[in-house]
C-alpha positions, 0 to 999 in steps of 0.5 A, spaced: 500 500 500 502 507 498 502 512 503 497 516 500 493 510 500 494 509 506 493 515 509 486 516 505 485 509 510 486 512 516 483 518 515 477 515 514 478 511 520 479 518 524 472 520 522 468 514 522 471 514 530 468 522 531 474 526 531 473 531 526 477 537 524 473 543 528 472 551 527 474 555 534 467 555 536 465 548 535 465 543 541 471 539 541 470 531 540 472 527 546 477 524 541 480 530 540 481 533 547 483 525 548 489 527 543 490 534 546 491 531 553 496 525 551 500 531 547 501 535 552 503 529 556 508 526 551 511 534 550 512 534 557 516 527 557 519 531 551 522 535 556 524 531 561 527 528 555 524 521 556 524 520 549 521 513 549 515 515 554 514 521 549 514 517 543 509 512 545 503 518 548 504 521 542 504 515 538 497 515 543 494 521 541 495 521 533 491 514 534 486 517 538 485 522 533 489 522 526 486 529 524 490 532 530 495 536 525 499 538 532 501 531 535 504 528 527 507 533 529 510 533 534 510 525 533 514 527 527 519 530 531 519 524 536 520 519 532 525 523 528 530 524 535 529 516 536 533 515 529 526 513 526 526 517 520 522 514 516 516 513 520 517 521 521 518 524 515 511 519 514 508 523 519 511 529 517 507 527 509 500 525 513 500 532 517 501 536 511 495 532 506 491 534 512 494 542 512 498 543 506 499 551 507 502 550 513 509 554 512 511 550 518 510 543 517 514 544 510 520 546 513 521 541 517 519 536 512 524 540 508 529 538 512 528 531 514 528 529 507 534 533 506 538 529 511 536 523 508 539 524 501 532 526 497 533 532 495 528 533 489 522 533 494 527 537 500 526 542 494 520 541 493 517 544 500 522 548 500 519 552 494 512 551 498 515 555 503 517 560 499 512 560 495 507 560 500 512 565 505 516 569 502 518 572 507 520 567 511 528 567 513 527 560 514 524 558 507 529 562 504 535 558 509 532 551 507 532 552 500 539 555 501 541 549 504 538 544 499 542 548 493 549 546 498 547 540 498 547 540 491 553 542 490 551 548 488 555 554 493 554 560 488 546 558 488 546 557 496 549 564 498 543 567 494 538 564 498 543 565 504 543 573 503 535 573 502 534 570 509 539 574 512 536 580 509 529 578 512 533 576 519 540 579 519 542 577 526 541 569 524 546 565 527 544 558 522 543 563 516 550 567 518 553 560 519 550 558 513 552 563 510 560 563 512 560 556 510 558 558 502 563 562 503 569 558 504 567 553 499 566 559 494 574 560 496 572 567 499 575 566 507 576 573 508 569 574 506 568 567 512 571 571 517 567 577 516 561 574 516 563 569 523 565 576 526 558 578 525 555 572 528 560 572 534 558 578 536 550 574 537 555 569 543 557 572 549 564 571 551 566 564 551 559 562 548 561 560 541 559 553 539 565 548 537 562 547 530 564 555 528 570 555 532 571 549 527 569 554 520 573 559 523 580 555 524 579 551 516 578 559 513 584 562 518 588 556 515 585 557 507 588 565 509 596 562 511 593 564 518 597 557 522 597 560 529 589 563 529 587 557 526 591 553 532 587 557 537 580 557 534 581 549 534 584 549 541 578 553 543 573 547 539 577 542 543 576 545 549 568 545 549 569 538 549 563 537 543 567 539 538 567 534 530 573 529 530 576 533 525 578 539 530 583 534 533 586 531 526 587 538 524 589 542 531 594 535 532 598 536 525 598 543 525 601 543 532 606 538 528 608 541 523 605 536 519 600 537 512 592 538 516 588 532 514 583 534 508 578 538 509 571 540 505 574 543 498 572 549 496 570 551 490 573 556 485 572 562 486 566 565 480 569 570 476 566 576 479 564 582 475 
């Protein structure tokens, strides 16, 4: 059976059981409220972070009332954080039949297809979302991010510049944005704009993934000791990637770092 045609089964499952979707003055059905309860239950567990507890409430909830587009979403999120990937982004398809104008719903889904390698249907949501919300720094980044993963850095920094335009202070989208440009070959622009996002963190608060960019464009611009230090600085918050280690232990060496991501040759600019 396909999703689609499983999906049309427990819909009419959902409404042959009473729950219906209701206008904001209608009596709630007993099934819905049954499912608003177990979802409050479930994000509680979420907080607690007991995520097994969470994910069989919300499971509970979405079964009570399969038209309750909040909990497949938060369902969604569950199976997602428990490395069930698939059952989410399946949640994720069922929420948005149910509410295909939810800019919200198709940024998530976006991103959950974008990790899993699909790419055309990660563009797809994304141009949903745009469509549907241009201005949206979120629908703008996602769609960014899909052109990266595509190989496209030159198409990813447009998308990243449109998001940051409509929210400049950002720190994904700065991060992002930082990234293109160091595949772009442009680190000096990197470290503009990694200076521009520091500024978003107090002292000793930046993350060890952008103490990691700033070391890999530090060492594309011959900066060995500023690059030694950032790494240093990533190593210590214990989070860091295992690339900062490799690199900071051949730096401090002498020898050649291990490879980094290649940056792309630099657009001929006009």
């Amino acid at each position: 059976m396909s999703m689609r045609s499983a999906l049309v089964v427990i819909l009419a499952v959902g409404l042959g059981a009473g729950c219906r979707l209701v206008q904001r003055r209608d009596p709630v059905p007993p099934e819905l409220a049954d499912a608003r309860r177990l979802c409050n239950e479930g994000l509680s567990a979420v907080d607690r972070n007991d995520l097994v507890q969470a994910e069989g409430l919300l499971e509970r909830a979405v079964k009570s009332c399969p038209l309750d587009i909040d909990a497949r979403r938060h369902y969604a999120d569950v199976l997602w954080k428990r490395g069930e990937r698939m059952e989410a982004v399946g949640q994720i398809a069922a929420a948005l039949e149910l509410s295909p104008g939810d800019v919200g719903l198709s940024i998530d889904g976006g991103r959950m297809y974008m990790e899993l390698g699909l790419l055309e249907d990660a563009d797809r949501l994304a141009r949903d979302a745009v469509r549907m919300a241009p201005r949206s720094a979120d629908a703008w980044r996602l769609r960014g991010q899909v052109a990266m993963a595509r190989g496209q850095a030159e198409q990813a920094l447009a998308e990243y510049h449109r998001a940051l335009a409509l929210a400049p202070d950002d720190r994904a989208a700065l991060r992002d944005t930082a990234e293109a440009y160091r595949r772009l070959g442009r680190p000096q622009r990197a470290l503009a704009t990694l200076a521009i996002l520091g500024e978003q963190y107090g002292p000793n608060q930046t993350p060890a993934d952008v103490l990691v960019l700033e070391g890999l464009s530090q060492e594309a611009l011959g900066r060995t000791a500023d690059a030694v230090d950032s790494y240093r600085r990533a190593v210590a918050k214990g989070n860091a990637p295992p690339e900062a280690e490799a690199r900071l232990a051949a730096l401090e060496q002498g020898t050649r770092p291990p490879h980094a991501i290649a940056a792309e040759p630099a657009a001929p600019r006009r």
